[in-house]
C-alpha positions as CSV (number, residue, x, y, z in Angstrom):
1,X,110.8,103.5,118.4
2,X,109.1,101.4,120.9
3,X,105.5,102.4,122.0
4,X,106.1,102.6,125.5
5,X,108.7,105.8,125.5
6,X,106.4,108.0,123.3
7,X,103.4,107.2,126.1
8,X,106.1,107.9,129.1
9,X,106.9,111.1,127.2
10,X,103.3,111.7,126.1
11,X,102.0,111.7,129.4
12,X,104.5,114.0,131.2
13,X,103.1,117.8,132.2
14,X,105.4,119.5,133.6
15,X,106.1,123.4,133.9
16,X,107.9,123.6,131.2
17,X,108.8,120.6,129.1
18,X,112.0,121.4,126.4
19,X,111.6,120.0,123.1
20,X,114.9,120.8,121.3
21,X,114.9,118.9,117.3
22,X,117.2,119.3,114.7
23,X,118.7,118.0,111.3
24,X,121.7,116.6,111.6
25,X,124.3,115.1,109.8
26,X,126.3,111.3,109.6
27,X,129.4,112.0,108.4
28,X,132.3,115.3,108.7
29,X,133.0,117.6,107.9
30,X,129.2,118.4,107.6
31,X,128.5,117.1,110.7
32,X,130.6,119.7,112.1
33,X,128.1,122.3,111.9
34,X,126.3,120.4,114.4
35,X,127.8,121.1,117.1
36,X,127.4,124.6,116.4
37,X,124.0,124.3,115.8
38,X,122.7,122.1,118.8
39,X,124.7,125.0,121.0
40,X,122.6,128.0,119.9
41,X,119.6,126.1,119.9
42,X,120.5,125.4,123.7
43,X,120.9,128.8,124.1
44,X,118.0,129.8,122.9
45,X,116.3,127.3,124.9
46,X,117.8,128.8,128.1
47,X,117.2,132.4,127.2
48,X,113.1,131.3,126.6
49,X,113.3,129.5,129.8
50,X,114.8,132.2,132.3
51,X,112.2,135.0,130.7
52,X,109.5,133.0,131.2
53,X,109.9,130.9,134.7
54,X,111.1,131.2,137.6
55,X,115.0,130.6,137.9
56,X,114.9,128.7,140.6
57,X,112.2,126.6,140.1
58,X,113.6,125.1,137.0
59,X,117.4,124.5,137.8
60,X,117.7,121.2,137.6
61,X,116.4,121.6,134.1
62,X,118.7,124.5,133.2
63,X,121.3,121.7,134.9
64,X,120.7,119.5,132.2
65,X,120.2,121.9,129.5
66,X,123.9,123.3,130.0
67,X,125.2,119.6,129.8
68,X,123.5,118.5,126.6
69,X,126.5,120.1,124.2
70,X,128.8,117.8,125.5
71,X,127.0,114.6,125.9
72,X,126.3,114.6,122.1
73,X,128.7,113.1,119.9
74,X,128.3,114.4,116.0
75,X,130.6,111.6,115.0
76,X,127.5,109.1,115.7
77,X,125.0,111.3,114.3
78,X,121.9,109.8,112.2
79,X,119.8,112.3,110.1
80,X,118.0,114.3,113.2
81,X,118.5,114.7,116.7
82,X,115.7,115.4,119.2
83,X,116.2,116.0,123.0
84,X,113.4,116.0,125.5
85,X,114.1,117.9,129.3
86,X,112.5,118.1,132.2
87,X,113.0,119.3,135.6
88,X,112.4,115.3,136.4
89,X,113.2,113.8,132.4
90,X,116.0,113.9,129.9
91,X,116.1,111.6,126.9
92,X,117.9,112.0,124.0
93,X,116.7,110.2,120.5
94,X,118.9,110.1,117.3
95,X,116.4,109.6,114.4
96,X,116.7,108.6,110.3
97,X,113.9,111.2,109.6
98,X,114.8,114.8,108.9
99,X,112.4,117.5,110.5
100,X,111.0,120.0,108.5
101,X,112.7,122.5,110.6
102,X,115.8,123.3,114.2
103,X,113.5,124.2,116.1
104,X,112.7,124.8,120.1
105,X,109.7,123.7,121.9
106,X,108.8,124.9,125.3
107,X,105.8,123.8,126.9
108,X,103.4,121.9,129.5
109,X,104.1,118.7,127.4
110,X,106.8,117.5,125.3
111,X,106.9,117.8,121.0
112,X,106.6,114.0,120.1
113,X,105.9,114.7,116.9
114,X,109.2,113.6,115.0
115,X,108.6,110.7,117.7
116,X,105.5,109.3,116.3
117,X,106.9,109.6,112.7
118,X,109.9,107.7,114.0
119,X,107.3,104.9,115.6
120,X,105.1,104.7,112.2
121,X,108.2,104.2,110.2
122,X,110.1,101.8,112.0
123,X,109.9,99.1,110.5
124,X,110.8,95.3,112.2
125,X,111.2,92.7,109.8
126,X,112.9,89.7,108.6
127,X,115.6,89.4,106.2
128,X,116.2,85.8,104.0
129,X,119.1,85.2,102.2
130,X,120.0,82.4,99.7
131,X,123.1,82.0,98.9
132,X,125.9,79.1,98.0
133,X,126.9,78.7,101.2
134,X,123.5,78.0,103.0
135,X,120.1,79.6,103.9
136,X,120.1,82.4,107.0
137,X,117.1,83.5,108.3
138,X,118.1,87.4,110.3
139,X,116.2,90.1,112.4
140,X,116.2,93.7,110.8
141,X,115.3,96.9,112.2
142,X,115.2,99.6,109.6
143,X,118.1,99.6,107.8
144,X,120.2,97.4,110.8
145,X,120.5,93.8,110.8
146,X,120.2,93.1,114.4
147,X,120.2,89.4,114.8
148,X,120.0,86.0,113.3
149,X,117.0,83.6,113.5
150,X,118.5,80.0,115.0
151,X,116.2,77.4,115.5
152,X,115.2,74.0,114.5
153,X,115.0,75.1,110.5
154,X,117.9,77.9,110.2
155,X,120.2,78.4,109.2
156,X,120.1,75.6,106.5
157,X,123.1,74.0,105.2
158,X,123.9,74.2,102.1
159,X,121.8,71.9,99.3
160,X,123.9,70.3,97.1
161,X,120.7,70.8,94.3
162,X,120.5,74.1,95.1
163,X,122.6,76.3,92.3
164,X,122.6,80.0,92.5
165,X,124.0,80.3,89.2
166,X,122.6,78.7,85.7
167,X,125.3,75.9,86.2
168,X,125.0,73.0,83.4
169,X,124.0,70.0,84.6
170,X,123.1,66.5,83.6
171,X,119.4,66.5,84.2
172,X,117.8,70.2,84.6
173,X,114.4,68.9,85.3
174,X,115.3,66.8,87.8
175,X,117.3,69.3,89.6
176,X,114.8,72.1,89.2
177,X,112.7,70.0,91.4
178,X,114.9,69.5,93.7
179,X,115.4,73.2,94.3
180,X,111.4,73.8,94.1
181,X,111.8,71.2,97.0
182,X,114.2,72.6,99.1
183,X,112.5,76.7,98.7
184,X,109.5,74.8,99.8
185,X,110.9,73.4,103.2
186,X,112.3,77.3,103.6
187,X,109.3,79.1,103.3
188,X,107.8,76.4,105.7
189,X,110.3,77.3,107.8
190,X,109.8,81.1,107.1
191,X,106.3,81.2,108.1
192,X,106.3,79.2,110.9
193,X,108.3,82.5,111.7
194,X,106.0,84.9,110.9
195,X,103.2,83.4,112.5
196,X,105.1,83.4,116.1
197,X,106.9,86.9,115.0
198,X,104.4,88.8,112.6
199,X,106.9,90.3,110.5
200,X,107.2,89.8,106.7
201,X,110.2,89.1,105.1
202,X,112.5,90.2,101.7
203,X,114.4,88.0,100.5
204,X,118.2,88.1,98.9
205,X,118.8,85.9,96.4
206,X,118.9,85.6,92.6
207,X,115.7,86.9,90.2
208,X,115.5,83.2,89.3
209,X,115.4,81.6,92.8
210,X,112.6,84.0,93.9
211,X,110.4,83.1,91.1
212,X,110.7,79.8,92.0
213,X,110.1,80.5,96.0
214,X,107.0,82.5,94.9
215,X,105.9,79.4,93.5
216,X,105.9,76.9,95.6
217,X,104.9,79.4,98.7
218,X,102.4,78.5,100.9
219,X,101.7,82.6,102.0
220,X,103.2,84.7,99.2
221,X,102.3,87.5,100.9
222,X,104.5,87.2,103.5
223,X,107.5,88.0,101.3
224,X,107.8,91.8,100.9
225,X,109.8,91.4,97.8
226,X,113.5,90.6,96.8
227,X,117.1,92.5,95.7
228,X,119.5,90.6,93.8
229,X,122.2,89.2,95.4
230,X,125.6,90.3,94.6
231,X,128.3,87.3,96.3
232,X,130.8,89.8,96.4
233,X,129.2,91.6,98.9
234,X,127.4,89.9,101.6
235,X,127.9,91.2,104.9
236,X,125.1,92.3,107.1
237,X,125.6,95.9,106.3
238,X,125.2,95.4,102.9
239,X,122.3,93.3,102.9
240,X,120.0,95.5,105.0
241,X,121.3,98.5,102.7
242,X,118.9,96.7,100.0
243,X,116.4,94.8,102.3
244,X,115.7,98.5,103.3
245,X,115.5,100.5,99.8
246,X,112.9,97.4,99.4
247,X,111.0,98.4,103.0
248,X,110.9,102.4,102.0
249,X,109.2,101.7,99.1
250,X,106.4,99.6,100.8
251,X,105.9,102.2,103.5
252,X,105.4,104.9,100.7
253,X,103.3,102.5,98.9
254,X,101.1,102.6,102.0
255,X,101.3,106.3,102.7
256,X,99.3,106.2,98.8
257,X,96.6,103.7,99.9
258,X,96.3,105.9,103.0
259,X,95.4,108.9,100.9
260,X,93.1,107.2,99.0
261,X,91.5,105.2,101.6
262,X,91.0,109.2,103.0
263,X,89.4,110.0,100.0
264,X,87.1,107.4,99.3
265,X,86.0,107.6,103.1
266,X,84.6,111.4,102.1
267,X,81.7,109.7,100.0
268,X,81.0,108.4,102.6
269,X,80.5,110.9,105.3
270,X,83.3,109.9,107.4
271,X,85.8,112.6,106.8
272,X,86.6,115.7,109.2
273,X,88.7,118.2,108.9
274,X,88.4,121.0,110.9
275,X,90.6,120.8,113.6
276,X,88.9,121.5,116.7
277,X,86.2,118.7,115.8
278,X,89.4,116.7,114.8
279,X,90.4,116.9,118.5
280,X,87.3,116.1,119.9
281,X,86.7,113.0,117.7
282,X,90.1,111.3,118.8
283,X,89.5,112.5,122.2
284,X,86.3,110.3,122.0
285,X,88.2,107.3,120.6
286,X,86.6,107.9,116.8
287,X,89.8,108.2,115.3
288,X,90.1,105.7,112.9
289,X,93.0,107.4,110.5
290,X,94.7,110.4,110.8
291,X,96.4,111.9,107.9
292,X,99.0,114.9,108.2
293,X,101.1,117.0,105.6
294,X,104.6,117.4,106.9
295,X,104.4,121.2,106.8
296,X,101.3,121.6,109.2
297,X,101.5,122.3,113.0
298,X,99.6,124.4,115.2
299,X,100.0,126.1,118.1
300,X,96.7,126.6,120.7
301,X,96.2,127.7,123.6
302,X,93.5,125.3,125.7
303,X,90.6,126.2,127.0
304,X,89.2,122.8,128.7
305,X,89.4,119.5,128.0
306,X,87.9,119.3,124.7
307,X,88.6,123.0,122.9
308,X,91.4,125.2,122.3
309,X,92.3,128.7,120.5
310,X,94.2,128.9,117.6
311,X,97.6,131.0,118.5
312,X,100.0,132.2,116.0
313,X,103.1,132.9,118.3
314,X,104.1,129.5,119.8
315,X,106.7,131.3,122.4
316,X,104.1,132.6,124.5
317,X,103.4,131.3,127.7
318,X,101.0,128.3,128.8
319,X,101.1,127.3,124.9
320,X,101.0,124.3,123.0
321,X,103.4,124.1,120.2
322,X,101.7,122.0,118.2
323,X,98.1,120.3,118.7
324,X,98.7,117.5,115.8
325,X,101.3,115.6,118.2
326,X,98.5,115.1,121.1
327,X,96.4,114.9,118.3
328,X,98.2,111.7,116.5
329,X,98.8,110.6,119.8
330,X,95.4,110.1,120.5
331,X,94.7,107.7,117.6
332,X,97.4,105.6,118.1
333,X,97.0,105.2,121.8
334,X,93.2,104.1,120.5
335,X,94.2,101.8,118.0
336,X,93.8,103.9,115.0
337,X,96.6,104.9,112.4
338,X,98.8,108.1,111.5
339,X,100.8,109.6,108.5
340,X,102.6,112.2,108.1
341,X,103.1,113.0,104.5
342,X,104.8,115.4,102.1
343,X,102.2,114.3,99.0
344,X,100.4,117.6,98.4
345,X,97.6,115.7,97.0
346,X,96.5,116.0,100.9
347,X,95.5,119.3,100.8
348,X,92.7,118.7,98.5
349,X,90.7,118.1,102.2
350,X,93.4,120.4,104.2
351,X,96.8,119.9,105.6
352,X,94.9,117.8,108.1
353,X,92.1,115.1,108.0
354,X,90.6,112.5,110.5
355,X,88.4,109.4,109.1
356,X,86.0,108.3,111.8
357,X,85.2,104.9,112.8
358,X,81.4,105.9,112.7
């Protein structure tokens, strides 16, 4: 999810912005039901719309609304589908995050919400794999290979002291320091890529091979870890299937130090959590990182620039659907950090809570 949408969509006020998100599904028949589903939630949409505004005023909108069942293929479906309309804006965003609930936004600014969860957990990264036939160095986005790496180092050809497999041969030692050598000129070549690219890297290859790269690595850490590679199955879909099981389970990991970094940070006087003082603090540019529970949003009603009242009924007019979206917004756009979680063990401070620079 690149930056630059969420801040176009972000910034947009317009009278009304549509916010239409959904589960969905990837394969049929289930994803027959989505059809279904995205045309009431269209409806809906247009029945809000035409008893709160003007007709005529918004018919380009109601233009686009009506065409949105048709444009939408379920056959391509990912896991949710969010929709953004304007009288001047339509995008359309297929997501691999579920939302918590279908659900229709209508107000002065669009529901990026599921937008910003999509842009934390998007992950860009680099994919190595050994294998008999040669080294490849490729580009992967989340669970999509989508590119190779050819330059000066990759791909290598294949090392004739490089086995894969525990193949008997006439001098082990000799050979095992070949292969240390080789895995050494590779992870050369792997950081020189990470230094120009910043991304980290798993590796595919055997459990033996990346002990031995771990070894003789210059920056360990650059390697996010490593699934064992199965020759049978090699092609790019299968390989990022593993690469990102190994990705998920960092970004949990992360989510954990998050919580606890949140936690320790209350010692220390640097922890709100009332939400109007959270608004005001990331408004300010305090925010240093945001945590969320998946099942909190709020609607408000604003009175000026820096305080709102709580509403309960997100329908009625002039209403913001949920604050946390400007909210996390705001600290990314400053240069702070935001998770959304489902760990309950949030809640020991609130559904929300802010940690302050100072």
């Amino acid at each position: 999810m690149k930056n630059e949408k969420i801040e176009r969509l972000t910034s947009e006020i317009s009278k009304p912005c549509v916010t239409i998100s959904m589960n969905t599904h990837r394969t049929h028949p289930a994803n027959a039901q989505d059809t279904i589903g995205l045309k009431n939630l269209c409806k809906e949409a247009e029945t809000r719309l035409i008893a709160e505004f003007d007709k005529k005023a918004i018919a380009p909108l109601l233009e686009k609304l009506e065409q949105i069942p048709s444009e939408i293929d379920a056959n391509y479906n990912l896991d949710s589908l969010h929709i953004f309309l304007s009288n001047n804006t339509k995008e359309i965003i297929k997501s691999l995050w579920k939302v918590k609930e279908n659900k229709v936004y209508i107000s002065d600014t669009f529901a990026i919400r599921s937008l910003i969860k999509e842009y934390n957990r998007s992950e860009n990264y680099l994919v190595l794999l050994l294998s008999q036939s040669g080294v490849k160095l490729l580009e992967a986005l989340n669970y999509t290979i989508v590119g190779e790496i050819e330059n000066d180092d990759f791909p290598f050809a294949k090392n004739p002291h490089f086995n894969t497999e525990s193949q008997k041969i006439s001098d082990p030692k000799a050979a095992d320091n070949m292969v240390r050598e080789f895995l050494n000129e590779v992870d050369k070549a792997v950081v020189k890529v990470h230094n120009s690219t910043n991304q980290y890297c798993v590796v595919i290859c055997t459990e033996d091979n990346y002990s031995r790269l771990m070894q003789v690595a210059d920056k360990p850490n650059v390697y996010l870890g490593y699934a064992n590679i199965d020759y049978n199955h090699i092609a790019n879909h299968q390989i990022s299937a593993h690469a990102w099981e190994i990705i998920k389970e960092k970004q949990k990991q992360h989510r954990t130090e998050a919580i606890n970094e949140m936690k320790e940070a209350v010692g220390q006087s640097k922890v709100i959590t009332d939400l109007s003082d959270i608004y005001r603090a990331v408004k300010e540019g305090k925010g240093d990182l945001l945590i969320a529970h998946n099942s909190f949003n709020q609607a408000v009603k604003m009175n000026n620039e820096f305080s709102f009242d709580l509403v309960e009924d997100a329908t009625l007019p002039n209403v913001i659907d949920d604050i946390t979206s400007e909210i996390a917004w705001e600290v990314i756009s400053k240069k702070g950090r935001v998770v959304f979680t489902d760990h309950d063990d949030i809640k020991t401070l609130g559904n929300i809570a802010l940690k302050v620079r100072y």
